[in-house]
C-alpha positions in Angstrom: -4.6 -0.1 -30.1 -3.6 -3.4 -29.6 -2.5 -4.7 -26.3 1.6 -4.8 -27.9 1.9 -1.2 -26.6 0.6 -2.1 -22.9 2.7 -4.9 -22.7 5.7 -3.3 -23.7 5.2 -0.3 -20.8 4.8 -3.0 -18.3 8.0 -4.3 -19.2 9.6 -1.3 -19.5 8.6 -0.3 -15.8 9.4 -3.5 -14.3 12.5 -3.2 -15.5 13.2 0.6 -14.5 14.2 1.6 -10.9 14.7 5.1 -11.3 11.3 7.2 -10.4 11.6 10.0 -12.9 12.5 7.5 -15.8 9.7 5.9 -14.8 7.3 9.1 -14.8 8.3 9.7 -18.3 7.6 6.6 -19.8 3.6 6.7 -18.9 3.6 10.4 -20.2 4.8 9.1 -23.3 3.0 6.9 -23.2 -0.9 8.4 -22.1 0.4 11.3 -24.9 0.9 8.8 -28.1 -2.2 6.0 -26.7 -5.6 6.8 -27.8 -8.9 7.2 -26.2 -10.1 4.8 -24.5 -7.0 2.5 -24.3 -4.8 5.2 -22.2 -7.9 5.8 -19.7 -8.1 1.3 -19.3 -4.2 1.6 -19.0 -4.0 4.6 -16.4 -7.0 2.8 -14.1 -5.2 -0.5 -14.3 -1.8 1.2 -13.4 -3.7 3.3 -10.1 -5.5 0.0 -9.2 -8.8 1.0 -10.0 -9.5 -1.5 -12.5 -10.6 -5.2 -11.3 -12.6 -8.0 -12.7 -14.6 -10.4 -10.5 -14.8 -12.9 -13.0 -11.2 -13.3 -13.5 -9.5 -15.3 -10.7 -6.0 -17.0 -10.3 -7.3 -20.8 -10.3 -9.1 -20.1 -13.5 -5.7 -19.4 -15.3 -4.2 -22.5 -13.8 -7.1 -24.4 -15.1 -6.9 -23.1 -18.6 -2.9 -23.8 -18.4 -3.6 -27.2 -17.5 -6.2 -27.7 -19.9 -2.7 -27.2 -22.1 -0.2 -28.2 -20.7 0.9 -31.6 -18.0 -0.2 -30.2 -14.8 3.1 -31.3 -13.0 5.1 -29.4 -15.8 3.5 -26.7 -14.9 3.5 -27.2 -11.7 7.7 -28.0 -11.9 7.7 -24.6 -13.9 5.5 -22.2 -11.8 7.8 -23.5 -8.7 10.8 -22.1 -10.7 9.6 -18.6 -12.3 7.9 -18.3 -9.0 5.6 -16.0 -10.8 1.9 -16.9 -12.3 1.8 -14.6 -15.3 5.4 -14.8 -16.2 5.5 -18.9 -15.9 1.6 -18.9 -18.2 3.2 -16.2 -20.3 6.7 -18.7 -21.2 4.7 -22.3 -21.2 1.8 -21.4 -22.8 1.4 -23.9 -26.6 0.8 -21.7 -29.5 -0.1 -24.1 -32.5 -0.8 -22.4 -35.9 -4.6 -24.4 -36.0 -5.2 -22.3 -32.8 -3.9 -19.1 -33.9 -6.4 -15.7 -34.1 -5.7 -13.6 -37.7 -4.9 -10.7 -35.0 -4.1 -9.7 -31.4 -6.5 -8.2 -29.1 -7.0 -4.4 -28.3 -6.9 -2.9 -25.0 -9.9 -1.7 -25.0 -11.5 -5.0 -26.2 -10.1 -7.1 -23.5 -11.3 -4.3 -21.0 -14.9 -4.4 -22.1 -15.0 -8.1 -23.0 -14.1 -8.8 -18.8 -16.2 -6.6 -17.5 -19.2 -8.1 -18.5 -18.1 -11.7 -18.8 -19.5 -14.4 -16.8 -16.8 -16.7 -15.1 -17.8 -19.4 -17.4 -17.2 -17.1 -20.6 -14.2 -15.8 -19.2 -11.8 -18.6 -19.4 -12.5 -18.9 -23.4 -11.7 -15.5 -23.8 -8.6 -16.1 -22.0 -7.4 -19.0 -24.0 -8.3 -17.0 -27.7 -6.1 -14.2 -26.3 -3.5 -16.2 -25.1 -3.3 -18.1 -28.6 -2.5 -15.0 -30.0 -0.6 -13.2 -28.2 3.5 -13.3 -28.1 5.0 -13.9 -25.2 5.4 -10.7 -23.1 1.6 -10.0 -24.7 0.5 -12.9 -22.5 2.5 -11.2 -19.5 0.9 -7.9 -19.3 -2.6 -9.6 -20.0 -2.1 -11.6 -17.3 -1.0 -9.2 -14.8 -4.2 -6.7 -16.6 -6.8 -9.4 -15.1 -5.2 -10.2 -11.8 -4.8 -6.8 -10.8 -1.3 -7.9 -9.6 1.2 -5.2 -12.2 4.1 -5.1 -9.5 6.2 -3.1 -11.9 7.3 -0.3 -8.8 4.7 1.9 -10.0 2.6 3.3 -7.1 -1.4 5.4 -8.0 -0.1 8.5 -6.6 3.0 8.3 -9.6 0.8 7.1 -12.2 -1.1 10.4 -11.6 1.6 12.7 -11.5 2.9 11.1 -14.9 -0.6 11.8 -16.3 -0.5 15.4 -14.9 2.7 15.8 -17.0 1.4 15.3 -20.4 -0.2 18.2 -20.0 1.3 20.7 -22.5 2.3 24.2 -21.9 -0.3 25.4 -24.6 -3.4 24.6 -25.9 -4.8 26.0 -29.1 -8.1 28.1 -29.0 -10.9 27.7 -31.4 -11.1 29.9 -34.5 -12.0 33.7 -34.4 -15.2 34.5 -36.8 -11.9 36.0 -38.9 -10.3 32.7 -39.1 -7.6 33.8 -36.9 -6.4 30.9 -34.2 -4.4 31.8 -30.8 -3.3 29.9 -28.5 -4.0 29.5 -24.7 -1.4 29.4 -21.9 -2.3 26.1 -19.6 -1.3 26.0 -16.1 1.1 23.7 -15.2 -0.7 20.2 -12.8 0.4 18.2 -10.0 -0.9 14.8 -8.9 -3.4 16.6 -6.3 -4.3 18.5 -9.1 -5.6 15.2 -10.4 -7.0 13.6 -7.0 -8.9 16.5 -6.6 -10.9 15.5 -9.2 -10.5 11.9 -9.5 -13.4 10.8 -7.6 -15.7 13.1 -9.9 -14.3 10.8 -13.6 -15.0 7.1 -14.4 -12.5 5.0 -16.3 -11.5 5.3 -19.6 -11.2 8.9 -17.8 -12.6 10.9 -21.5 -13.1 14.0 -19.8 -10.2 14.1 -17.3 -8.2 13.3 -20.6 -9.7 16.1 -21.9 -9.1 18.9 -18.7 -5.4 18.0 -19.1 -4.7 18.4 -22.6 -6.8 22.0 -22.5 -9.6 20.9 -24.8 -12.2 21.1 -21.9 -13.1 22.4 -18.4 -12.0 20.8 -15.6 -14.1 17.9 -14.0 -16.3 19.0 -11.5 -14.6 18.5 -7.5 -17.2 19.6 -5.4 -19.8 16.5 -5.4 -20.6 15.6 -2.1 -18.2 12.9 -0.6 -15.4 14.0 -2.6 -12.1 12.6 -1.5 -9.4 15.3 -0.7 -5.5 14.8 -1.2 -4.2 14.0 2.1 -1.1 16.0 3.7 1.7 13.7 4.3 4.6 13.8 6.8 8.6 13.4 6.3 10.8 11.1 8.4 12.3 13.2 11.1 16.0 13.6 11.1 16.8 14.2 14.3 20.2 15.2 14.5 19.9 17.9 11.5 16.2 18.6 12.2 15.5 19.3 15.4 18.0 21.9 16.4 16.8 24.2 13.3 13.5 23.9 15.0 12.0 25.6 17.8 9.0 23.4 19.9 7.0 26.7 20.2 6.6 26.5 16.7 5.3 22.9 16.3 2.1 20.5 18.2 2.6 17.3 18.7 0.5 14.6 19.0 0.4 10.7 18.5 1.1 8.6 15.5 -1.6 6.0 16.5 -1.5 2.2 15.5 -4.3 2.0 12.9 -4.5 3.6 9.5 -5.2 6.7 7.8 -8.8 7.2 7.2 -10.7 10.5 5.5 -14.5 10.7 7.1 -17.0 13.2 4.7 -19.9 13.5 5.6 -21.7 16.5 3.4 -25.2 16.1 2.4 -26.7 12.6 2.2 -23.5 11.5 1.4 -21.6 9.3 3.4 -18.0 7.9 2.6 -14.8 6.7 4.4 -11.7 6.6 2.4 -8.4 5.2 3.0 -4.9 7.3 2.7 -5.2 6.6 -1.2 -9.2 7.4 -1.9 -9.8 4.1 -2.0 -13.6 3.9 -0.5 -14.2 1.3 2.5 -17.5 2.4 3.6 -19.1 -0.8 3.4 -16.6 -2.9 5.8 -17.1 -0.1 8.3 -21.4 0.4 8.4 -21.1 1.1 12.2 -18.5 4.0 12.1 -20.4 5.7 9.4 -23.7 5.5 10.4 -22.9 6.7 14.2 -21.1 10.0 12.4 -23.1 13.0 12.8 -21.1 16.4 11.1 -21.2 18.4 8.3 -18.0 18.3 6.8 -14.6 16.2 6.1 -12.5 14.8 9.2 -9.0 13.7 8.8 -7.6 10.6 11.2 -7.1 7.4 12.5 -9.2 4.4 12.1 -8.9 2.2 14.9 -10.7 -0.2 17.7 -11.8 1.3 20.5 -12.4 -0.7 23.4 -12.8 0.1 27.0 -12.1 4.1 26.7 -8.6 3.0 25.0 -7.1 2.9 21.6 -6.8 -1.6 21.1 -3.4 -3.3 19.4 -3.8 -3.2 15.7 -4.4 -6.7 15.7 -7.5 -6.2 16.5 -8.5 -3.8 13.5 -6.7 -6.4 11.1 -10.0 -8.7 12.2 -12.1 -6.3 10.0 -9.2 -4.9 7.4 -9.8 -6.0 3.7 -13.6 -6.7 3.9 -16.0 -5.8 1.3 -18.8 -6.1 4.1 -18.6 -7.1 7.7 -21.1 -8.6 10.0 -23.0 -7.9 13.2 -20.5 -10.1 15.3 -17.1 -8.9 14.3 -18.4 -5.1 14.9 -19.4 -5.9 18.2 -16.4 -8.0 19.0 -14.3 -5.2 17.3 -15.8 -1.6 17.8 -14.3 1.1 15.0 -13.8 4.5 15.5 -12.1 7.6 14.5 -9.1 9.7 15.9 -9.9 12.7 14.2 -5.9 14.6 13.7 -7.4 17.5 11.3 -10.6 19.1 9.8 -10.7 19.7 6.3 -14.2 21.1 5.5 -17.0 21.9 7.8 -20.7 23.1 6.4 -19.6 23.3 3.0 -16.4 25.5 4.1 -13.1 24.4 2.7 -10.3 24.6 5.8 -7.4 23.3 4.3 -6.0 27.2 3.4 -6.4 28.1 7.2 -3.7 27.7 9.4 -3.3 24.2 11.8 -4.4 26.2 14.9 -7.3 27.6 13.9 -8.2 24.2 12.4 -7.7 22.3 15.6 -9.8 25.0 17.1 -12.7 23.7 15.0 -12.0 20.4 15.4 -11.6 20.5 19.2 -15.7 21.9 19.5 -16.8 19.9 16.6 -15.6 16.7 18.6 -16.4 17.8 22.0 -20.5 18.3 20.6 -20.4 14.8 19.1 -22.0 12.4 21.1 -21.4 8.7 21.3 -17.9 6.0 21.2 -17.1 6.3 17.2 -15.4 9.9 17.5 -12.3 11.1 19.2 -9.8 13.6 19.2 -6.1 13.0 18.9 -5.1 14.5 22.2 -1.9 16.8 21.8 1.1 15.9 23.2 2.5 18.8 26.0 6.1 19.2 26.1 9.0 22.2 26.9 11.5 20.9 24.8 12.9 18.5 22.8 14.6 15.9 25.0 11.1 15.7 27.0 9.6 15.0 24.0 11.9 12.4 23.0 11.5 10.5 26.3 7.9 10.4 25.9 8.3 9.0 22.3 10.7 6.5 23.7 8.0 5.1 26.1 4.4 6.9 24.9 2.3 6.8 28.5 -0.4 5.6 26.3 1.7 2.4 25.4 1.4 0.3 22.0 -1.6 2.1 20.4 1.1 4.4 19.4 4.0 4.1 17.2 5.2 7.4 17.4 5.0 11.1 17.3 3.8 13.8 14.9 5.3 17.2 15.0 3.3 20.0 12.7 3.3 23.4 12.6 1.0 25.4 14.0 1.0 27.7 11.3 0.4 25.2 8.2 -2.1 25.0 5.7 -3.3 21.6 4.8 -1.0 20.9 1.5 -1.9 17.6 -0.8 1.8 15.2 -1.0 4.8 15.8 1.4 6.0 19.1 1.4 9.6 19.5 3.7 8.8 21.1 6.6 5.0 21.8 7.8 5.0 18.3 9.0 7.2 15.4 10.4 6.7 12.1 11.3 9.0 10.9 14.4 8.3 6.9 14.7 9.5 5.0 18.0 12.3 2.5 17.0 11.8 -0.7 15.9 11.6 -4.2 18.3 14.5 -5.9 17.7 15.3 -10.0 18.6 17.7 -12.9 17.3 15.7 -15.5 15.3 17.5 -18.8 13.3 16.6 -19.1 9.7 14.6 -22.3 9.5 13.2 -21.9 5.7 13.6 -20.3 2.1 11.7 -19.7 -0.8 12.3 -18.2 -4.0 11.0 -14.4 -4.5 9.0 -13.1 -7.7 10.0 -11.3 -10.5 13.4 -9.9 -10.7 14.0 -12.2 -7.7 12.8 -15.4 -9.2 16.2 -16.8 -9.3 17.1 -15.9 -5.7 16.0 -17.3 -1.8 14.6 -14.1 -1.2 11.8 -15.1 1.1 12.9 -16.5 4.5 11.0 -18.0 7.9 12.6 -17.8 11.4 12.2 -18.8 14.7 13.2 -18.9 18.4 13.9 -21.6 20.3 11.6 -23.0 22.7 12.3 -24.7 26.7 12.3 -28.2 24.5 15.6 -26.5 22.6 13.7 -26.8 19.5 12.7 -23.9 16.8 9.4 -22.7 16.5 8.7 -20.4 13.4 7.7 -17.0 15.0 7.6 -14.9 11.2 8.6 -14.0 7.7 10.9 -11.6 6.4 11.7 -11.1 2.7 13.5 -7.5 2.9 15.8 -5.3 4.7 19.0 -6.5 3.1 20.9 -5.3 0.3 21.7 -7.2 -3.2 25.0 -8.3 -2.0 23.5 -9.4 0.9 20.6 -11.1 -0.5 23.5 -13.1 -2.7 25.1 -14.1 0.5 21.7 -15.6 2.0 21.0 -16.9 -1.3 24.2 -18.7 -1.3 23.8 -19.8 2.8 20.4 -21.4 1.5 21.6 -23.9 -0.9 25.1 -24.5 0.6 23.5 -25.7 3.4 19.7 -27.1 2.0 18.7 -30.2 3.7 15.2 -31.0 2.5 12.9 -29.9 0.0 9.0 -29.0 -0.1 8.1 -27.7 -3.8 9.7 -24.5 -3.9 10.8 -24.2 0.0 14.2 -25.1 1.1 14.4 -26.9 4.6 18.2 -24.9 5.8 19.8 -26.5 8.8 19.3 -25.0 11.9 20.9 -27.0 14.8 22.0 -25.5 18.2 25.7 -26.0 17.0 24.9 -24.6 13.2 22.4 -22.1 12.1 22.7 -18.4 10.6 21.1 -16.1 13.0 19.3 -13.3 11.5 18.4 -9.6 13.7 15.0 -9.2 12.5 13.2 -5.6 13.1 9.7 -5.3 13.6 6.5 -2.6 14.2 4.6 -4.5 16.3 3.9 -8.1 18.2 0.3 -9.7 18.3 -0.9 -12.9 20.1 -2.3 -14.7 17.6 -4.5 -17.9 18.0 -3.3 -18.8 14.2 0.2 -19.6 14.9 2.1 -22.4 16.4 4.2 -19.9 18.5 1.1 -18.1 19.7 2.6 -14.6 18.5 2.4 -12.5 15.0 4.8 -9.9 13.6 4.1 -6.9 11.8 6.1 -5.6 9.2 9.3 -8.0 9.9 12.3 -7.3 7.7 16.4 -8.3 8.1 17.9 -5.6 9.9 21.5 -7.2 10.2 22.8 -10.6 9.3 24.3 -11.8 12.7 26.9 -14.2 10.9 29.1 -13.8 14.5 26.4 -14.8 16.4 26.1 -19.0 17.4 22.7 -20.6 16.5 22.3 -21.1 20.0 22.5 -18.0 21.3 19.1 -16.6 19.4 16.5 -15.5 21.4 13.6 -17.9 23.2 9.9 -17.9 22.4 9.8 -16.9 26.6 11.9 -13.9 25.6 9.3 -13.3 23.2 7.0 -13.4 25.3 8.3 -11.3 27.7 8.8 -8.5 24.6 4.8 -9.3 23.7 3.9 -8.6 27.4 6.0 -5.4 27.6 4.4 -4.0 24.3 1.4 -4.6 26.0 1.7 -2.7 28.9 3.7 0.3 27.3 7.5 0.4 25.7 8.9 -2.5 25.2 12.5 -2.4 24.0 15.2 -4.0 24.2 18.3 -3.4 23.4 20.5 -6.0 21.2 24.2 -6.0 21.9 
């Protein structure tokens, strides 16, 4: 099939907000696509399909192998987007032009084995004869960068509902046909088995249409669907629930980490099955169970859980060396155990597997394994002022609350389990500089830098924010940026930002880091505009000291501060 269909579900989903509408066009669109184009579409929409071969500066070089570099240049600064601003500019002369457009399937293969050097002639036949939005969705296919709001757990469930309520059944000696009931599929469903199928995903294709057995799930290794937790509600949750019912224990400051070890087979898998083994040699060779541990990867250093700062020194590695492990020590919180000697747990009930857990941990030896201590409390507001200020101070950002009477369920089921996260750090920073957004935001300042002043009564850029605001919001900002430009750096606006004139923005954040790479000495995690403070003065924004100050209180446990 020829890569018209792909490109026009890319621009159908980038162009969709609502989830379900979403859902239904990749059903359609895995039911009516063909082996093996739907399997290349379905690993390139779950982020399982990448090409080494194919980088960023290659397309700019074959652009400006085209096209006057500061055109493009001029142009990319505008669309703000490298596909989209490639996709519009790109010249199609009629001496140039292929008889027909590339398959799917055909691009697939043709990058998977291409050198780098092949690559970029492969890249300018396909752009010559592709259309326009053709040139998009190849694009995005090779950069691995889709952004059209689709995450891997919803491309799953979409491909879970193309499965049809029946399936016919082979022919009786008589000639007679029947038909088979199938049972309906979720997304777990699929990640049960996704780790056991290889794209173009033949057999899985087959499973869920009812022409074939399910895959096999039970190689050694296998990921399972993680159980997920719902934001807390506090004032309509809690008093429909009673403490006896629920353990708590801490939300630590790292991420979400699956560690099976069955067999010879050794793997650690992120939140979403993605496998990071091989950044994290030292963890997995110091493991020493039979069976699948669900928790918390993190530093540990000096008996104590370390910022996440730290773990960000060894996050989004393909390998790691001797001195960063020893400088930064992994381990596990383990929170759950989900098989032990080829036992599957997840039907048993919390408190039995915490029982498990609890002896498996306490007979492992050595620093790389640890169990998420629960949390005592007698009632509700006791537990609240312990989430308020956690005794074990920054390593956590909050509470979890589960039941003691839960199974281990794939997704986020209402109920079993709830996630109560401390509240954000809030200060007062000036916005210093804009820059256009991507994609639907292209035409907007979306993208802003702030700071705090310093003792000189100068700012001093402490983070970026680029969401937390609404459209009508983002319009007002927008509007700020170039009412009140007063330089320009490519696509970055210089706003003014005086003592007497500035827009002060509330910014919200996770966590505060020190951070040798930054002029102000600190880092931010996960900023975002929490209120536009147009009736605060400029000058009246916090200091880098009260920065500072916050940075040395997260430090030593708690840490807010309350913003008038």
């Amino acid at each position: 099939m020829e890569m018209r269909a792909f490109a026009e579900l890319l621009d159908r989903l980038s162009l969709t907000a609502s989830r379900n509408a979403k859902l239904v066009l990749v059903r359609d669109y895995l039911r009516a696509t063909p082996d093996p184009d739907r399997g290349w579409a379905l690993a390139a929409l779950t982020g399982d399909l990448t090409f080494d071969a194919a980088k960023p500066a290659m397309i700019r070089k074959a652009v400006e192998g085209r096209v006057d570099s500061v055109l493009f240049g001029w142009s990319y600064d505008y669309v703000g987007d490298l596909a989209e601003t490639v996709a519009l500019i790109w010249p199609v002369t009629p001496d140039r032009r292929p008889n027909r457009e590339p398959e799917l399937a055909e691009v697939v293969e043709a990058l998977r084995t291409a050198s780098r050097v092949e690559v970029r002639g492969l890249l300018e036949n396909w752009l010559d004869a592709l259309e326009p939005k053709g040139r998009w969705a190849l694009l995005k296919l090779m950069t691995g960068a889709l952004r059209v709001g689709l995450s891997a757990r919803l491309a799953k469930t979409a491909a879970a509902m193309m499965r049809p309520d029946v399936a016919p059944t082979p022919p009786s000696p008589d000639g007679d046909e029947g038909e088979t009931t199938l049972e309906a599929l979720d997304a777990s469903a699929i990640e049960e088995v996704w780790h056991a199928v290889e794209p173009p995903y033949a057999d899985l294709f087959a499973w869920l249409e009812g022409r074939a057995e399910r895959p096999s799930p039970d190689a050694p290794g296998r990921f399972r669907p993680v159980m997920l937790a719902v934001a807390i509600d506090e004032a309509v949750d809690l008093p429909k629930l009673s403490p006896a019912d629920y353990a708590a224990e801490w939300k630590w400051d790292g991420i979400r980490v699956q560690a099976v070890l069955e067999g010879e087979v050794r793997k650690l898998y992120s939140r979403t099955g993605d496998e990071i083994s091989a950044a994290f040699p030292d963890v997995m060779d110091a493991l020493a169970f039979e069976g699948a541990i669900d928790g918390e990867l993190i530093v540990w250093r000096e008996g104590a859980v370390a910022p996440f700062g730290d773990l960000q020194q060894r996050l989004n590695r393909k390998t790691v060396d001797a001195k960063a492990m020893q400088a930064f020590p992994a381990a596990v919180v383990a929170y759950d155990l989900l098989a032990q000697d080829g036992e599957d747990l997840r039907s048993l009930p919390l408190r039995q597997r915490r029982a498990r857990l609890e002896t498996l941990v306490a007979d492992h030896a050595g620093e790389r394994l640890h169990l998420s201590p629960l949390v005592h409390y007698a009632d509700w507001d006791e537990l609240a002022r312990l989430r308020a200020d956690p005794p074990v101070g920054a390593a956590a950002e909050g509470l979890m609350l589960k039941r003691w009477d839960s199974p281990y369920l794939a997704g986020r089921p209402k109920g079993p389990w709830f996630k109560w996260k401390r509240d954000p750090h809030v200060i007062d920073a000036v916005l210093m500089y804009a820059q256009r957004g991507h994609g639907k935001r292209s035409s907007f300042y979306s993208d802003y830098t702030f700071g705090v002043w310093t003792d000189d009564g100068v700012l001093t850029p402490v983070g970026k924010a680029y969401f937390g605001f609404t459209d009508e919001e983002l319009k007002q900002l927008d509007k700020f940026v170039r009412d009140h430009t007063v330089d320009r750096f490519g696509p970055v606006r210089s706003v003014r930002a005086e003592r007497d004139f500035g827009l002060v923005l509330e910014i919200a954040f996770e966590g505060l880091n020190r951070s040798t790479r930054h002029k102000s000495g600190v880092a931010m995690r996960f900023p975002r505009v929490s209120r536009i403070r147009w009736d605060k003065p400029a000058r009246e924004a916090d200091t880098l000291d009260n920065v500072m100050n916050l940075l040395d209180a997260i430090e030593s446990g708690g840490g807010r501060i309350a913003k008038a």
